[in-house]
BAVO-594362 format. One record per residue: residue in one letter; x, y, z of N, C-alpha, C in turn. Coordinates in steps of 0.05 Angstrom, whole numbers, plus 5000, padded with zeros to 4 digits. Last residue first. Example, Ala and Ser with C-alpha at 12.3 -4.5 7.8 and 13.67 -1.06 7.14 Angstrom:
BEGIN
S525749555142527349795143525850015157A526448865156524649105156526449345156
//
This chain:
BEGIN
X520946405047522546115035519545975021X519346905050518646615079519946405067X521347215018522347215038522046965051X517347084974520447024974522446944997X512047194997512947014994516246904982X514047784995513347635021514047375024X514747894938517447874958516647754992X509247904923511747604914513947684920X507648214953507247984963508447784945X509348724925510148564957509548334969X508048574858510648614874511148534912X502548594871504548404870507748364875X502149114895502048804910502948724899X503949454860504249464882504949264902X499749314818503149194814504449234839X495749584844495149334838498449184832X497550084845496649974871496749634862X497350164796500250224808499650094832X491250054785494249934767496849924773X488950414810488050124816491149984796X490550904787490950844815490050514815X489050784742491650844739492850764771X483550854739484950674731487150594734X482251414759482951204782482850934770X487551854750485151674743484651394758X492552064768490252224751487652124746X493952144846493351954813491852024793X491952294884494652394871494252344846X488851914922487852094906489052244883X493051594944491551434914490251694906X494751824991496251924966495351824941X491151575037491751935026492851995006X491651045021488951185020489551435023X498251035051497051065022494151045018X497251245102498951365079497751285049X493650905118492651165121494351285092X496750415121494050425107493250645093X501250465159501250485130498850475115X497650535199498650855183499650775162X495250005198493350255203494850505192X499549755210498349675191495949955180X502649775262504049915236501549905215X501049495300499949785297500849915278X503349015290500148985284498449265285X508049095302507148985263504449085259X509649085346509449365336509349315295X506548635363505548915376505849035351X509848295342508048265336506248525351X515748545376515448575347512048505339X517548405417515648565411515148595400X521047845401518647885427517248105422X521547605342522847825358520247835379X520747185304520847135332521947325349X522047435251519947335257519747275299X529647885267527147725251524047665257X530648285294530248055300529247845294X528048735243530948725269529048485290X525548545191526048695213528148605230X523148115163526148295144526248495168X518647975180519947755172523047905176X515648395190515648305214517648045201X516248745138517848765167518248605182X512748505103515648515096517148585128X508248535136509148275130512048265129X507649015127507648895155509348715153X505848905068508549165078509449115114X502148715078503848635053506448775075X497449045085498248815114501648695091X498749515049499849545089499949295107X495949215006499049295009500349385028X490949205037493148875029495648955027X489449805032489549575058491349325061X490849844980491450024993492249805021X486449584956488549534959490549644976X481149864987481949484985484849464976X482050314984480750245016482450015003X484250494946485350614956484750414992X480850364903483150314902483850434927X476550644919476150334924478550274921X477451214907476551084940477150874945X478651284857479951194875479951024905X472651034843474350814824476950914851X470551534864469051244866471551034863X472851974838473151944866472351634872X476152194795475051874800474951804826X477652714772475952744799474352464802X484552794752480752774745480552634779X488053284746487753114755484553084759X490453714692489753594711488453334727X497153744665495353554658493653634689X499254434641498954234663497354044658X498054784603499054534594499354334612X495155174622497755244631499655004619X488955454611490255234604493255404605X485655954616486955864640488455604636
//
């Protein structure tokens, strides 16, 4: 039944955790990028509403797709450059 497909290993432990802890920083990260780089900038009147409910589905999205990953080294590694990457454009952004 080998088709040459690589399958995908079953790091359920190593994803989970990639997935809850970074996963999480990279949605408040990703808030971040909006509520600065959004339509009205930082001081938009509704805007802290609609930052503070964004954080939860971006969460969801990615804790549903770390499983995808073949290993959950790999997931903690793309997650992990992830952040940096957004939070050294967060910090870019704020001056």
């Amino acid at each position: 039944m080998k088709t040459g497909a690589v399958a995908i290993h079953p790091d359920w432990w190593s994803k989970t955790l990639a997935g809850g802890v970074l996963g999480a920083t990279l949605a408040l990260a990703l808030a971040g990028l909006f509520a600065w780089l959004g339509p009205g900038g930082i001081d938009a009147r509704e805007k802290p509403q609609f930052v503070m409910w964004s954080i939860a589905p971006l969460w969801m999205i990615v804790f549903s797709t770390v499983y995808l990953f073949r290993t959950g080294l790999r997931a903690l590694l793309w997650l992990g450059g992830a952040n940096l990457a957004a939070y050294g454009l967060l910090l870019y952004v704020r001056g």
